[in-house]
Each structure stands twice: as structure tokens, then as C-alpha cells.
PDB file of N, CA, C and O in Angstrom:
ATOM      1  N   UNK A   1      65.397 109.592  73.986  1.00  0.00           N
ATOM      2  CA  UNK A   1      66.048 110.620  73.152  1.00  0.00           C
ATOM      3  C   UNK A   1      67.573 110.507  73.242  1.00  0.00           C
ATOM      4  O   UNK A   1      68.164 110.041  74.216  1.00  0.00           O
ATOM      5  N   UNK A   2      68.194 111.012  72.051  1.00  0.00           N
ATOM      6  CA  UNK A   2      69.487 110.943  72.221  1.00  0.00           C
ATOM      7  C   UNK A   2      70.291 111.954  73.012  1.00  0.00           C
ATOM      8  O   UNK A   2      71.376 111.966  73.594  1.00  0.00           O
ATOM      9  N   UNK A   3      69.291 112.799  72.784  1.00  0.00           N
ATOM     10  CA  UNK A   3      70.100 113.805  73.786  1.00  0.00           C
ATOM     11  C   UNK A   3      70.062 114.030  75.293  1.00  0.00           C
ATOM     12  O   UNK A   3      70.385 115.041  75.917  1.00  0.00           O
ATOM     13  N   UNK A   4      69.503 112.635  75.831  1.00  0.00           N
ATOM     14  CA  UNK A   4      69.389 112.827  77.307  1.00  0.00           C
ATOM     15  C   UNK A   4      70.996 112.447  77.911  1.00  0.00           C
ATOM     16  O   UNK A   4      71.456 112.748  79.013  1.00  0.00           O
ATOM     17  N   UNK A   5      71.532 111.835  77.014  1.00  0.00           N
ATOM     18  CA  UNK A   5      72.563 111.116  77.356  1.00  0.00           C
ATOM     19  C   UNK A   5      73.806 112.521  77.420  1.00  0.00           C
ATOM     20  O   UNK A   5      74.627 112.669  78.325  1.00  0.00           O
ATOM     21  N   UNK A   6      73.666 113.287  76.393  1.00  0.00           N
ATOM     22  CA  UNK A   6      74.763 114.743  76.202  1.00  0.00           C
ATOM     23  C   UNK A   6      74.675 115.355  77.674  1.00  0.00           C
ATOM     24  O   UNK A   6      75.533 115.701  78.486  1.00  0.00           O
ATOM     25  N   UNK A   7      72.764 115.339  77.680  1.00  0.00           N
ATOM     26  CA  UNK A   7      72.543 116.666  78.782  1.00  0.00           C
ATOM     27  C   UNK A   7      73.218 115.967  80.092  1.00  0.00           C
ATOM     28  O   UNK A   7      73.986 116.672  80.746  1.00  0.00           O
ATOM     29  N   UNK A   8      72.919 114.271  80.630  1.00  0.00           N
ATOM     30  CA  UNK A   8      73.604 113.803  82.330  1.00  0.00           C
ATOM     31  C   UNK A   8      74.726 113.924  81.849  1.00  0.00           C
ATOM     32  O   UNK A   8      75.475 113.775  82.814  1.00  0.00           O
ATOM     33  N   UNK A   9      75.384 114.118  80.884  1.00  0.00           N
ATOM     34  CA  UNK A   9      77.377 114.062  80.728  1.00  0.00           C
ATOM     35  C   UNK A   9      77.678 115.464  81.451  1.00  0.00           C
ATOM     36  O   UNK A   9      78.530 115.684  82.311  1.00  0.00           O
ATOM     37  N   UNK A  10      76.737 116.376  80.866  1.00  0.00           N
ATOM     38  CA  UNK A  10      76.618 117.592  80.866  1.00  0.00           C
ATOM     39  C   UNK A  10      76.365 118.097  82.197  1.00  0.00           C
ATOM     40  O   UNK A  10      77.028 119.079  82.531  1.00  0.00           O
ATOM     41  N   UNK A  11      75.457 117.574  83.103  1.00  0.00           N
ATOM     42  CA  UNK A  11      75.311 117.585  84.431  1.00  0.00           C
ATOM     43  C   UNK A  11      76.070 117.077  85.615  1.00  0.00           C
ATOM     44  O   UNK A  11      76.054 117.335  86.818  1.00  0.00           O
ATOM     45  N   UNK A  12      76.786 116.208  84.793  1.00  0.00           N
ATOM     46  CA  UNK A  12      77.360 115.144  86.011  1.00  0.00           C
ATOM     47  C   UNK A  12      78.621 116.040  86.275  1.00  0.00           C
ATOM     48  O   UNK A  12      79.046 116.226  87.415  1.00  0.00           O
ATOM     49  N   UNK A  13      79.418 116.796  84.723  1.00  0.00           N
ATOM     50  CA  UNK A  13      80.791 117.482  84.709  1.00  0.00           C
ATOM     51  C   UNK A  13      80.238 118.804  85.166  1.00  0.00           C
ATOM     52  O   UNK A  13      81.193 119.401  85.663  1.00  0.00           O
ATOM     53  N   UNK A  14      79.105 119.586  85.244  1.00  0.00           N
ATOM     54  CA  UNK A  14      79.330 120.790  86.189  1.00  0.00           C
ATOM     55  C   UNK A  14      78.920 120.132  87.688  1.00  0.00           C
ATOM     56  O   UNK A  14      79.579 120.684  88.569  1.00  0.00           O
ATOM     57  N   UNK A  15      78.213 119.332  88.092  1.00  0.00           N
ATOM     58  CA  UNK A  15      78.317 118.705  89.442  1.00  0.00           C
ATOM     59  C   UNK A  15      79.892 118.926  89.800  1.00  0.00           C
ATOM     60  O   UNK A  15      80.504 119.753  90.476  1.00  0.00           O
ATOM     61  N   UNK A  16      80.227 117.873  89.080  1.00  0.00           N
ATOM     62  CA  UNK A  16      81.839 117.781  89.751  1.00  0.00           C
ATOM     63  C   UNK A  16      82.697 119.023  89.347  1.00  0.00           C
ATOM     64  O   UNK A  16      83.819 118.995  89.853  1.00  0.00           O
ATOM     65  N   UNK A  17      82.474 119.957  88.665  1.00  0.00           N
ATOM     66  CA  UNK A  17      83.040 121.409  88.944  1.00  0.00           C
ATOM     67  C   UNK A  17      82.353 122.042  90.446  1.00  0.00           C
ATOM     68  O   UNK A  17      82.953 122.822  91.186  1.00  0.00           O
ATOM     69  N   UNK A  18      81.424 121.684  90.608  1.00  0.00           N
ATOM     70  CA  UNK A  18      80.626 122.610  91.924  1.00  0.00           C
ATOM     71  C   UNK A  18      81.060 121.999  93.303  1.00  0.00           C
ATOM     72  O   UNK A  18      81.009 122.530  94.413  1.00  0.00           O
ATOM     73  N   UNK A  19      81.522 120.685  92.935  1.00  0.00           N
ATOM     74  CA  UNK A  19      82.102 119.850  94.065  1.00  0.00           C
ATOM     75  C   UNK A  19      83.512 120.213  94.627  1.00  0.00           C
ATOM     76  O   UNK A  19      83.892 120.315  95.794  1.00  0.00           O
ATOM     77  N   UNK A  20      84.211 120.388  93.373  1.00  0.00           N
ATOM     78  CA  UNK A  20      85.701 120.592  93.531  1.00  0.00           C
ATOM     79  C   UNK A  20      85.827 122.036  94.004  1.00  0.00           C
ATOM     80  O   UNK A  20      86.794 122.372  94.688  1.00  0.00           O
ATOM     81  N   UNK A  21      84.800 122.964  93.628  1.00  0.00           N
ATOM     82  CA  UNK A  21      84.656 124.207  94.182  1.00  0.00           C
ATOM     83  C   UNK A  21      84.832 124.147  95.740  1.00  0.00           C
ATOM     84  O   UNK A  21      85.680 124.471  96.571  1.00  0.00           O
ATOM     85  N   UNK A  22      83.524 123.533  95.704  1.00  0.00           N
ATOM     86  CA  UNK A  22      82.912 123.684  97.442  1.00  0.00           C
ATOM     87  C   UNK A  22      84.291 122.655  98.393  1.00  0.00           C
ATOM     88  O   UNK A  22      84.295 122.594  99.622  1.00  0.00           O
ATOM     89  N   UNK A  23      85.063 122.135  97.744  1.00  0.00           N
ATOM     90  CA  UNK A  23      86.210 121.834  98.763  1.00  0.00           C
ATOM     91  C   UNK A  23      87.126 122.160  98.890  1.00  0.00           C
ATOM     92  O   UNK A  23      87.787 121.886  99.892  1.00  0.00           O
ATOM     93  N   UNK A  24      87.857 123.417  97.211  1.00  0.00           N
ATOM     94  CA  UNK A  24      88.286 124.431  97.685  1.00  0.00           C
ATOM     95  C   UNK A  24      88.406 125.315  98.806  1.00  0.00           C
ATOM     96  O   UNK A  24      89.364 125.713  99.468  1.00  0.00           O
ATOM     97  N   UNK A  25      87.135 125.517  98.838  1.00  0.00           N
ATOM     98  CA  UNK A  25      86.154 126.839  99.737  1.00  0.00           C
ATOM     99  C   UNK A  25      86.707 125.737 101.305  1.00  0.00           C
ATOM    100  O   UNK A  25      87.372 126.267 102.196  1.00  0.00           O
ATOM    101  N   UNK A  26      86.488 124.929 101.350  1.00  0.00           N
ATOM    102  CA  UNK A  26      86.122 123.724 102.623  1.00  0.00           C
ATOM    103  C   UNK A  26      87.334 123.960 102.992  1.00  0.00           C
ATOM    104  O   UNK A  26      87.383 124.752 103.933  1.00  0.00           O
ATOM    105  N   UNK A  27      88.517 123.516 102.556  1.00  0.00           N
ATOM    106  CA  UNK A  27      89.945 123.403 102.530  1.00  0.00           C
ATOM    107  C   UNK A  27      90.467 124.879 102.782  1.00  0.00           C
ATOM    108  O   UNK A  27      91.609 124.941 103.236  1.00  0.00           O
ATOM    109  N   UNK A  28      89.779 126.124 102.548  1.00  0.00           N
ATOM    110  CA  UNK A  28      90.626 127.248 102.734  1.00  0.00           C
ATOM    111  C   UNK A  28      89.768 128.180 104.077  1.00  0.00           C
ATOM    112  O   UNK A  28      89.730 129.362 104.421  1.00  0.00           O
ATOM    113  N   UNK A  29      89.296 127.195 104.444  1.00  0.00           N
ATOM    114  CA  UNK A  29      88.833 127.529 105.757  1.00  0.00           C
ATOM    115  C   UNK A  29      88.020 128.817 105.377  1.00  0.00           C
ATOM    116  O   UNK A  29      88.457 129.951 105.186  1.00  0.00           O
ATOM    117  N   UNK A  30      86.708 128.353 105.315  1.00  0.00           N
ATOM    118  CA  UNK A  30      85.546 129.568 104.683  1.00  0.00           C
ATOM    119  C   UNK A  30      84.901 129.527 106.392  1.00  0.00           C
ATOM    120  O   UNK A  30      84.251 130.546 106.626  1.00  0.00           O
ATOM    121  N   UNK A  31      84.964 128.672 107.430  1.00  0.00           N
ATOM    122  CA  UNK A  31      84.151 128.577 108.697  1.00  0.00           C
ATOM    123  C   UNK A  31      84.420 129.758 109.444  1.00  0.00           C
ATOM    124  O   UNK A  31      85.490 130.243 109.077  1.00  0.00           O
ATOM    125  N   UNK A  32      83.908 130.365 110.285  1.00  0.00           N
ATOM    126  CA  UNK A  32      84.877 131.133 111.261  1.00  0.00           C
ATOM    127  C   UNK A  32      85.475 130.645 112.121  1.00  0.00           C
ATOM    128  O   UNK A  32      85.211 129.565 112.649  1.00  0.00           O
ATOM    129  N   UNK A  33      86.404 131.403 112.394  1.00  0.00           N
ATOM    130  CA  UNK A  33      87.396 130.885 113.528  1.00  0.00           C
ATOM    131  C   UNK A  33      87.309 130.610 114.917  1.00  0.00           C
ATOM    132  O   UNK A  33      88.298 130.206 115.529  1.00  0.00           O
TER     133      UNK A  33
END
């Protein structure tokens, strides 16, 4: 199908929104102290 190709574009760019999130979070020290 042609549209499998839209939907992994589609998956791969909120992956890498959820990634860049979670190293936000990583980077602003979410651990306890």
C-alpha cells in the first residue's frame, strides 16, 4: 500500500519528538537527588 510509507514517516517523526522529549526530561535532571 501506498500509505504504509506516509504512516513509518509518520511514526519515525513522533518517535523522534518522544526522544528529544525524554532527553529534555534526562538533561533537566527528572532523577532524585
Amino acid at each position: 500500500m501506498e500509505l504504509d510509507n506516509l504512516t513509518l514517516t509518520e511514526i519515525i517523526a513522533r518517535l523522534r519528538k518522544l526522544a528529544d522529549e525524554i532527553r529534555v526530561q534526562a538533561q533537566a535532571g527528572t532523577t532524585p537527588a
